[in-house]
C-alpha positions in Angstrom: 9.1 -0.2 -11.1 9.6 2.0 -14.0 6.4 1.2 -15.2 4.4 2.3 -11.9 6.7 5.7 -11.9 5.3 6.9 -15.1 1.9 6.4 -14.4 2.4 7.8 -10.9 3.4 10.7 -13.1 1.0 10.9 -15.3 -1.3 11.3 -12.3 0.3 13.9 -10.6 0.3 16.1 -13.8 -3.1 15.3 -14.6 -3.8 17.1 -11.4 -1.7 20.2 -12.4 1.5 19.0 -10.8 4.0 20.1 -13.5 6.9 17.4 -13.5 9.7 17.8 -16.2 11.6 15.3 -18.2 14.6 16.3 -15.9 13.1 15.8 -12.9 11.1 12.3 -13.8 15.0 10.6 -14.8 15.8 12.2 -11.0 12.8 10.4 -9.8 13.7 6.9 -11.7 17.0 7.0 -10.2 16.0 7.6 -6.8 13.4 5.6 -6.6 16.4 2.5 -8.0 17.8 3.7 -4.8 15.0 2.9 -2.6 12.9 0.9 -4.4 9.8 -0.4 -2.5 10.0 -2.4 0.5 9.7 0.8 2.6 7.2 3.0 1.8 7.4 6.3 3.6 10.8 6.3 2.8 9.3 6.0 -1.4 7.1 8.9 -0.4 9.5 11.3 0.8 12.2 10.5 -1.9 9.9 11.3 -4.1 8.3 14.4 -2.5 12.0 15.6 -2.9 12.4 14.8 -6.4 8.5 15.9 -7.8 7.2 18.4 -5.2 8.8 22.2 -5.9 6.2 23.9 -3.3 4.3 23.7 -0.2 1.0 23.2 -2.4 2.5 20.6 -4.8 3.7 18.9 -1.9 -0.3 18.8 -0.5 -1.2 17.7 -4.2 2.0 14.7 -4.3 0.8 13.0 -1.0 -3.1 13.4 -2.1 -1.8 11.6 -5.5 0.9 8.9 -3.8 -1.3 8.1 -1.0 -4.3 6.7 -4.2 -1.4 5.4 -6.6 0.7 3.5 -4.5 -1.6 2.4 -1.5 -3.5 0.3 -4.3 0.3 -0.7 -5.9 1.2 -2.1 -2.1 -2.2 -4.0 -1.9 -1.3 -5.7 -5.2 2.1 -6.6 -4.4 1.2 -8.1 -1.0 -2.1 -9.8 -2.6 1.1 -11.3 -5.0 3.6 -12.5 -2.3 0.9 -14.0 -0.5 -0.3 -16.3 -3.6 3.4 -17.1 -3.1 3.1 -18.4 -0.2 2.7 -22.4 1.2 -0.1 -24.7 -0.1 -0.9 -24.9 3.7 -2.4 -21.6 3.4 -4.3 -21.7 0.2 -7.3 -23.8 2.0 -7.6 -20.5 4.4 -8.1 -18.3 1.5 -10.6 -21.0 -0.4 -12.5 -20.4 2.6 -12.5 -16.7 2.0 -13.3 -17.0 -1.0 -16.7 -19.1 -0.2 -17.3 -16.2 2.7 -17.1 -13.7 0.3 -19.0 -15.3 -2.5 -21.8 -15.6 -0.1 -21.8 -12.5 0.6 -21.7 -11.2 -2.6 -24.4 -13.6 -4.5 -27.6 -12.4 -5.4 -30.2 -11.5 -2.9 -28.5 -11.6 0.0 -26.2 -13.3 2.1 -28.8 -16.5 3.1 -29.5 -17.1 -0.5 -25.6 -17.6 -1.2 -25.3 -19.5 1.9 -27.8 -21.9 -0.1 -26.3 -24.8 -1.2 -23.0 -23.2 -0.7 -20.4 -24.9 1.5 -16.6 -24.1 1.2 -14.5 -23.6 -2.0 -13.0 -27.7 -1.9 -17.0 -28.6 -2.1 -17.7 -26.2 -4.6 -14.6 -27.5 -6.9 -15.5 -31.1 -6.3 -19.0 -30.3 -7.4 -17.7 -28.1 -10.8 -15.2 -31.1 -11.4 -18.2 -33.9 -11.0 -20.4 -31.8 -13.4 -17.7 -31.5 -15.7 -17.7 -34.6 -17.1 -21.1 -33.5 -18.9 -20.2 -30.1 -19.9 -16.7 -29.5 -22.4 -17.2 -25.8 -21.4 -16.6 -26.0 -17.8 -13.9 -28.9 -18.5 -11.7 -26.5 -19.8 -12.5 -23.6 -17.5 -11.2 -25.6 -15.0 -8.0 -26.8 -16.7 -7.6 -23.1 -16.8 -6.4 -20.1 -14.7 -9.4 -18.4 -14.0 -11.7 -20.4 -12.4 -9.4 -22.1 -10.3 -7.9 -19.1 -9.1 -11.7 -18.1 -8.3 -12.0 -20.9 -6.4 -9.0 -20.7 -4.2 -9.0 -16.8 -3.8 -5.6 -16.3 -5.0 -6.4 -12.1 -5.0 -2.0 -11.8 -6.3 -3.0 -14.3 -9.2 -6.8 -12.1 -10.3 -5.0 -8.6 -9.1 -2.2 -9.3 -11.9 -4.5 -10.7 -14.1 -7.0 -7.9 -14.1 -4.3 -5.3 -14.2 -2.4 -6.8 -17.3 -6.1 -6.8 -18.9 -6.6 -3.1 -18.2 -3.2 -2.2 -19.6 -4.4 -4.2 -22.8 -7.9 -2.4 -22.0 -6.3 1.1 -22.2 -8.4 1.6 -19.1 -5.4 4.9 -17.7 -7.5 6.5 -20.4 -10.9 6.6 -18.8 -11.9 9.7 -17.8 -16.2 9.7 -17.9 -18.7 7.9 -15.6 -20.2 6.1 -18.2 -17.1 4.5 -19.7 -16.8 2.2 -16.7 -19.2 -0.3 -18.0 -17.5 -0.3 -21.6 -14.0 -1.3 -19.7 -15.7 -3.3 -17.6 -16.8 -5.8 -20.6 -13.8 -5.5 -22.2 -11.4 -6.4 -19.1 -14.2 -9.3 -18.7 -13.7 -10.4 -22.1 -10.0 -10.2 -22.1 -9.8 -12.2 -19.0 -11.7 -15.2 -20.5 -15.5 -14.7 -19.1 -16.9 -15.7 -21.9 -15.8 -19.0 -21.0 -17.7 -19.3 -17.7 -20.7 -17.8 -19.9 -20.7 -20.9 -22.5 -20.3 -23.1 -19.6 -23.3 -21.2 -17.6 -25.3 -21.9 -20.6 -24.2 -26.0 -21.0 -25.4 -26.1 -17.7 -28.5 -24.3 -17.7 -29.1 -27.0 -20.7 -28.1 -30.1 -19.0 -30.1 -28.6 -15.5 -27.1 -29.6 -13.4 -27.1 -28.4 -9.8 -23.4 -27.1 -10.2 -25.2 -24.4 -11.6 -25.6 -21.9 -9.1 -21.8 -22.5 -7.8 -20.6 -21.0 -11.3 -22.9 -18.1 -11.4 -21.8 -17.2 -8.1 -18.3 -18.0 -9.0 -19.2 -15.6 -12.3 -20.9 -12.4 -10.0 -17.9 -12.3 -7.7 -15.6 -11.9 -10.7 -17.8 -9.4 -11.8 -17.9 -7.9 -8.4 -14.3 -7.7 -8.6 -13.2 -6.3 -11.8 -15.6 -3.7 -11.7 -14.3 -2.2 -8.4 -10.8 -2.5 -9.8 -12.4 -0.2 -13.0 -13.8 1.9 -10.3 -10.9 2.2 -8.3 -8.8 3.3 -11.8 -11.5 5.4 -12.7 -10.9 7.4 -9.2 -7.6 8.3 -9.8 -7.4 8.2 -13.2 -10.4 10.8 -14.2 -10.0 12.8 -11.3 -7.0 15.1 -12.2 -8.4 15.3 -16.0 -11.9 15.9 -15.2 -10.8 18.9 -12.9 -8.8 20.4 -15.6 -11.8 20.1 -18.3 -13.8 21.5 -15.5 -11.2 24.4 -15.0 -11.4 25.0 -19.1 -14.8 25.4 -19.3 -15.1 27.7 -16.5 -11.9 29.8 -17.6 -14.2 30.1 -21.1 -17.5 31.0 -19.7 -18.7 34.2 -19.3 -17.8 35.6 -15.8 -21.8 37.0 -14.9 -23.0 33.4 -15.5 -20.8 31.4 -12.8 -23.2 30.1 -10.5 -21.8 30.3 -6.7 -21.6 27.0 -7.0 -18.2 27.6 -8.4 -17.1 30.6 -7.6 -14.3 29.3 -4.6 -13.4 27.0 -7.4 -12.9 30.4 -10.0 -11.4 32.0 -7.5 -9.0 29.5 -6.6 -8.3 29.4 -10.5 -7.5 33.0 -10.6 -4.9 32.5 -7.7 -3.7 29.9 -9.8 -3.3 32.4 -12.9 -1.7 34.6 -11.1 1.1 32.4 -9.3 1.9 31.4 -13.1 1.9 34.8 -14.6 4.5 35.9 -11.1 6.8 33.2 -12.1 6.9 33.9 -15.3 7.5 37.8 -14.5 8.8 37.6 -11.7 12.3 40.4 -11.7 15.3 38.9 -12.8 18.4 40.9 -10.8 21.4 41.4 -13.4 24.7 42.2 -12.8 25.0 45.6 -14.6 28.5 45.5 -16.8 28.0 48.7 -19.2 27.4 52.1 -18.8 29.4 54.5 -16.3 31.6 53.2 -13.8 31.1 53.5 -10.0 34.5 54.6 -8.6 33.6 54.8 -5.2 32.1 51.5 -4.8 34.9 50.2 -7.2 38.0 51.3 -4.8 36.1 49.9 -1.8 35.5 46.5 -3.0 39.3 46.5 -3.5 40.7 47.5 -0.3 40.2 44.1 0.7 42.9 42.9 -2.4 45.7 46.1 -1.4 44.2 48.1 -3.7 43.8 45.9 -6.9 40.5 46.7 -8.9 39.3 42.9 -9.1 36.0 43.6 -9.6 34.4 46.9 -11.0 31.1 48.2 -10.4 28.8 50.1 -12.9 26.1 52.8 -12.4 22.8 51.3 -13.4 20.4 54.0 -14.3 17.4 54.7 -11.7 14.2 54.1 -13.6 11.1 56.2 -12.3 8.7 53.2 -10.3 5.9 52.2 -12.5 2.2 52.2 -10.9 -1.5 50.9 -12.2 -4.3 52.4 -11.6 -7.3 50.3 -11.4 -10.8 52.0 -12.2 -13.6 49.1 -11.9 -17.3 49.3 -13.2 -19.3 47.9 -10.1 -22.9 48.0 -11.1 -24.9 45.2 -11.1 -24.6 44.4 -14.8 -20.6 45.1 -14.3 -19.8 44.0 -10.7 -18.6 40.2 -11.5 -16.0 41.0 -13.6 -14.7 43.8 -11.4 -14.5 41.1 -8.8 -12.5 39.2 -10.6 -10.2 41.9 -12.2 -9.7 43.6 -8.5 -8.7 39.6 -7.2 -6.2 39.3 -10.1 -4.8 42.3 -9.7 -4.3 42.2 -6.1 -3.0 38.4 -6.2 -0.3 39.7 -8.3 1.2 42.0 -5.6 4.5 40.9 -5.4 5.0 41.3 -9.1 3.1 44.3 -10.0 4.3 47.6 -9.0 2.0 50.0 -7.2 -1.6 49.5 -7.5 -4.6 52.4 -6.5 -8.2 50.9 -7.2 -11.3 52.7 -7.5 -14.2 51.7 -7.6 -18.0 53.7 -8.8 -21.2 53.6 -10.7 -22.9 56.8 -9.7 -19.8 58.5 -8.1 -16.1 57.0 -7.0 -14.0 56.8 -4.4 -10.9 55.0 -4.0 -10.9 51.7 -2.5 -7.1 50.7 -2.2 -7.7 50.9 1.4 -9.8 48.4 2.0 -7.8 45.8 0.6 -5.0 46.7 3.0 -7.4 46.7 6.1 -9.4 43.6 4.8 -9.2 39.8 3.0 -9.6 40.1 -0.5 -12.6 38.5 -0.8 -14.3 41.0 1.9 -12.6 44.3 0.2 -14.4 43.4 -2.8 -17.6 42.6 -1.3 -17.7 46.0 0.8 -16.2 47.5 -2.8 -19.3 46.6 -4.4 -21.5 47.4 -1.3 -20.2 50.8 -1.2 -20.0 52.0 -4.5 -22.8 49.7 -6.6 -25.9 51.2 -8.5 -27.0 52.8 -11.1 -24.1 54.5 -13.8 -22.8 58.1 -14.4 -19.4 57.7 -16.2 -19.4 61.5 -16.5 -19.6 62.0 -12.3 -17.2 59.0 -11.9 -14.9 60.6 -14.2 -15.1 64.1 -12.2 -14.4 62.2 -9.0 -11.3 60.4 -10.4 -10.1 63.7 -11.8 -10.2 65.5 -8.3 -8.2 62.7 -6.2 -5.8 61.2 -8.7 -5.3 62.9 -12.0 -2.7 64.6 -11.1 -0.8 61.6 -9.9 -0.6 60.0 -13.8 2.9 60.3 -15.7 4.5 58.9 -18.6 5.1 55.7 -15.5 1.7 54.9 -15.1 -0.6 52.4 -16.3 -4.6 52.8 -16.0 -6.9 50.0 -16.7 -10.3 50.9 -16.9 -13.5 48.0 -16.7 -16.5 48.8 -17.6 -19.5 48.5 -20.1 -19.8 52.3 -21.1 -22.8 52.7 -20.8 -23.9 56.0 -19.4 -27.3 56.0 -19.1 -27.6 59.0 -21.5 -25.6 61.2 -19.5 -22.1 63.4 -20.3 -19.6 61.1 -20.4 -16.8 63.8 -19.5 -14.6 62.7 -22.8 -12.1 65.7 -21.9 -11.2 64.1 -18.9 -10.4 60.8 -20.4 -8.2 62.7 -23.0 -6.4 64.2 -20.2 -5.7 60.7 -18.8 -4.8 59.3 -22.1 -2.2 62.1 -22.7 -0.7 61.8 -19.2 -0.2 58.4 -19.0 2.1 55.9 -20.4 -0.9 53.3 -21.1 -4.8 53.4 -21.4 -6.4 50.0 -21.3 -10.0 50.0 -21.6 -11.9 46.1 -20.6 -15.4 46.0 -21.6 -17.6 42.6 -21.1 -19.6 42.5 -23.2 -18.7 42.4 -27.3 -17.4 44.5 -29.8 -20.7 44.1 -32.0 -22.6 46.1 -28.8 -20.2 48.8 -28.6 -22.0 51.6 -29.6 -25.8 50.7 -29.7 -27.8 51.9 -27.5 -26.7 54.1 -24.4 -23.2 52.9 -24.8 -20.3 55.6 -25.1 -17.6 53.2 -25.8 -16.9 54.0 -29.5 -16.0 56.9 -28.3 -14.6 56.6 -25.0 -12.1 54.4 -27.4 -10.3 57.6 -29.0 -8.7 58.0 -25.8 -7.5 54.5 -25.1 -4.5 52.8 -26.4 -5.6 49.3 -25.9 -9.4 48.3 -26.2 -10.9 44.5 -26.0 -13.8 42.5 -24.9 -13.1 40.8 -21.6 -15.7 38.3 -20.6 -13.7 35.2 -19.3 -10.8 34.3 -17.3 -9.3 33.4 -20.5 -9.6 36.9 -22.0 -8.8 38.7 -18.4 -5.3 36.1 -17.9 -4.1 37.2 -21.8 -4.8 41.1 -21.2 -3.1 40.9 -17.5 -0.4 39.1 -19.5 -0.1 41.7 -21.8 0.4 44.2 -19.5 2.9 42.6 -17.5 5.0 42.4 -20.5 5.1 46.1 -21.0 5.8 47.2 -17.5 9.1 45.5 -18.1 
């Protein structure tokens, strides 16, 4: 039981469920409690042990629903090898049925010669006497457990193998066939090989029972590598997936991915809220509130129990968002806009703007429309070609007179002004009024500078300059800034 809860957990984190030390031990000892025998009562002990949200909890059933289901069917497949001899002949006819089915070319070409599993054992046991290879495959576990379909007895067998395997480690396609062989190997194939091969000397007619006998077992552990392979590679895969886009350059993600980017950047963003999220404190320094002191105790005849202190009013903090949306520009200001904006209930005020030949502000929009549609009709509006200097005019008539030592602005853009006046004197203004200048350009520092680009000296009035290309690079500067708005 212990076993199955740590790899039920190493499942669930593989697909991002984060599940502490703490809360695994609360887990083990509920799940003592419950133990197995009824399953949705395991599931939603569990939920409340492992699942912290509405969207881990969508994640935990997805993951419990793989991971157990397949746990149930091997405990069942167990207690019903348990059962009475009466019902073993039952499953050796299953067995036959299915090894019909599953020999080569076809159902009527297993039917062939085939009748049910006490004929096919009598005819193993009669060729047997020729062949020390499939004497002792029969003294052994394998084949007779073939024979009578006892799915507890191969389930166990095949998972113990696995374990010895390390198959929980698979995560490609192509390593199934590698833990295929070696779960074959470890559960004694090689025998029924050597014997194959006695018989294909001697020309016995028991031939053709084994092979089937050998193709279902074949058939069989490579679904249960399959099956492993499903849940296993699923959750890691997705995160590999989720690290190589998060490192790729923003312009090049196909739309292929892009709901899988964007859902990535909603991630980000609920893990830089929690990890900024305000943290109310009691203040107990500074200058004492007598009013509200006296009043809280009237309730106590007039004894000060608990005093109250003055906390100083801090002047609210805002951003300023001023995105690039040209064409060579307009994917990362997508992105930037949808962090930004998915971090509302942990960054202070925001005003965007959007330009390329002129600006206009576009905070608007993204109270009137989805996120995903403000930005589209963002770019719509405002794309073409670039004029920094106009754009910087614009900005400078409807919000330069809004900046103070409280606000932040974040500026994304590629600087490159088409050879025109990139109205320097207004970004000094800005630099000077504000408490923060942050300046994001795509593409790298060795391109600052050649060409049309004004960025070398666009960064005189900036206090913070970096490439920003990547999720990556966009989650650490968003990070950064989060920090000092503290």
């Amino acid at each position: 039981m212990q076993s199955s809860l740590l790899r039920f957990i190493e499942i669930l984190r593989s697909h991002a469920l984060p599940v502490s030390p703490a809360e695994t031990l609360d887990a083990a000892a509920a799940m003592e409690v419950v133990g197995y025998s009824d399953r949705a009562m395991l599931r939603d002990t569990l939920a409340m042990t492992l699942a912290k949200s509405d969207r881990e909890e969508h994640t935990f059933l997805y993951c419990f629903d793989q991971f157990f289901d397949q746990q149930a069917a091997d405990f069942s497949a167990a207690d019903a090898a348990n059962e009475d001899n009466d019902s073993a002949q039952t499953g050796a006819d299953a067995a036959a049925t299915e090894s019909n089915e599953a020999a080569p070319g076809g159902s009527g070409a297993g039917q062939a010669g085939a009748g049910s599993a006490v004929d096919d054992a009598a005819e193993l046991a009669a060729a047997a006497d020729g062949s020390p290879a499939l004497k002792e495959l029969l003294e052994g576990e394998l084949l007779p457990a073939l024979l009578e379909n006892q799915r507890g007895t191969l389930s166990t067998a095949m998972r113990r193998a696995g374990q010895e395997a390390g198959l929980s480690k698979i995560r490609l396609f192509t390593q199934k066939g590698q833990y295929t062989r070696r779960i074959l190997d470890s559960l004694g194939e090689d025998l029924i090989r050597d014997a194959v091969i006695e018989l294909e000397r001697l020309e016995s007619p028991a031939i053709d029972t084994l092979r089937r006998y050998r193709d279902v077992l074949r058939e069989q552990v490579r679904d249960f590598v399959e099956q492993q392979y499903l849940m296993n590679a699923e959750g890691h895969n997705s995160a590999f997936m989720d690290d190589i886009l998060s490192k790729t350059r923003l312009s090049n993600i196909d739309r292929r991915h892009r709901e899988r980017v964007q859902e990535q950047v909603r991630r980000m963003a609920r893990r830089l809220a929690s990890r900024h999220s305000a943290r109310r404190r009691p203040v107990k320094r500074g200058q004492l509130n007598m009013g509200k002191t006296l009043r809280g105790g009237m309730a106590h005849d007039g004894i000060l129990f608990k005093t109250h202190w003055r906390s100083r009013k801090r002047d609210k903090a805002q951003i300023l968002a001023i995105c690039d949306v040209s064409g060579s520009v307009a994917a990362y200001a997508s992105f930037l806009l949808m962090f930004l904006y998915s971090l509302q209930d942990v960054l202070p005020r925001t005003r965007s703007f959007a330009f390329s030949s002129h600006l206009g502000e576009i905070s608007d929009l993204f109270k009137e429309e989805p996120l995903e549609r403000a930005i589209e009709l963002a770019n719509w509006r405002y794309g073409g070609a670039t004029d920094y200097g106009s754009s910087f005019r614009d900005f400078a008539r409807l919000a330069l007179d809004d900046i103070n030592s409280s606000t932040s602005v974040i500026i994304l853009g590629d600087a490159r002004n088409n050879r025109g006046d990139p109205e320097l004197e207004i970004m000094q203004s800005i630099y000077q009024r504000s408490k923060q200048v942050i300046w994001l350009n795509p593409e790298s520092r060795r391109a600052w500078g050649t060409g049309d680009s004004e960025m070398l000296r666009y960064q005189t009035a900036c206090h913070y300059c970096a490439p920003c290309s990547n999720l990556q690079q966009l989650e650490r500067v968003v990070d950064q800034l989060l920090k000092s708005l503290r």
